[in-house]
Phi, psi and omega in degrees: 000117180262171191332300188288000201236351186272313191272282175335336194258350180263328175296358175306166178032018168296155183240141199311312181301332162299297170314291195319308137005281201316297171334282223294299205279011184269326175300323191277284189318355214240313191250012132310304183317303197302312181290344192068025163005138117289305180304081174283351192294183214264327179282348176248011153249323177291332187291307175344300225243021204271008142249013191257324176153332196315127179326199107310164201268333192272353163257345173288317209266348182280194194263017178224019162220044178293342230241302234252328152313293214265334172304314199263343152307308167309277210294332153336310186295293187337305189292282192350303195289325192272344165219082201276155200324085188263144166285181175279127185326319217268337192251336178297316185300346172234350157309324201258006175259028182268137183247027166233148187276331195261002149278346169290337195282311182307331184272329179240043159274304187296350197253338152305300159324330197246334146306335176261325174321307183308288209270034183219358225244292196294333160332303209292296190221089178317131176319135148093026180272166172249125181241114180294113152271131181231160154267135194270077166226179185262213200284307181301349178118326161309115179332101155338124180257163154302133174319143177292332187295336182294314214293344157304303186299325177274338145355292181285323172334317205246010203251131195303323202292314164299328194281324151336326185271300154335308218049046179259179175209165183248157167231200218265319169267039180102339189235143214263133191217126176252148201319359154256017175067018180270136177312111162271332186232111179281173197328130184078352169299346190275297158326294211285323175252020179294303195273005169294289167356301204297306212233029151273000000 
């Protein structure tokens, strides 16, 4: 089944502003595959395509954009095949000049880890984002307390009713996990803002 007769068949039972949705991410994805792409993720086909019609990436990532998922997934697969599953030339060339098999096997497991950290990074806090560290104190030296509307607003974060409206979950270290178990939030986020709560 090629691209275009795979995106018909998904537009079925579609509600017309959904096909459109649908339209818009076959067009970004279509000339990523052509440009010869690899980056299929959901903050890179919405930033592309955030004039063209393309969802936001957190809608593209809920359970009601499962269809905007099974799309952008297909033109992955494509690039994948059309670039089966390459180290980088620069990086496969000196791998292979490791002569113990089982430390080459470890380095490039390790290398493979730090291409999915990267692309799960980027979900997360898309390239060429800005990120602000302030230290929260006044002038006198005193810790800032949070506002009651902040202190609500992180609240809910954690509130069985969002994540549930979401479709997240919490695990044991902390990390915000949506219903294909994929990491949304990483390790300690759960933690990090329990202890804003605490001591704020």
């Amino acid at each position: 089944m090629n691209a275009k007769d795979f995106l018909d068949q998904i537009k079925k039972d579609s509600s017309k502003r959904a096909q459109q949705s649908l339209d818009a991410i076959y067009q970004v994805c279509l000339t990523q595959l052509k440009k010869g792409e690899t980056d299929f993720s959901y903050s890179t086909i919405s930033r592309i395509g955030q004039d063209k019609g393309v969802p936001r990436a957190q809608s593209i990532r809920n359970k009601s954009g499962e269809k905007y998922q099974q799309l952008i997934a297909y033109f992955k697969k494509e690039a994948e095949d059309k670039n089966p599953k390459k180290l980088n030339r620069t990086d496969e060339d000196w791998v292979e000049k490791i002569t113990d098999p089982t430390t080459k096997i470890l380095v490039r497991q390790l290398i493979h880890e730090n291409k999915r950290l990267k692309s799960e990074l980027n979900e997360i806090i898309p390239p060429n984002s800005l990120i602000e560290i302030r230290d929260h104190r006044s002038d006198d030296g005193n810790v800032e307390k949070l506002e009651d509307f902040e202190r609500r607003a992180l609240e809910s974060l954690l509130s069985e009713r969002i994540l549930n409206k979401l479709s997240l979950s919490i695990d044991s270290m902390g990390e915000f996990k949506d219903i294909n178990n994929k990491i949304v939030f990483p390790i300690g986020t759960a933690t990090a803002i329990k202890k804003c709560l605490k001591n704020l």
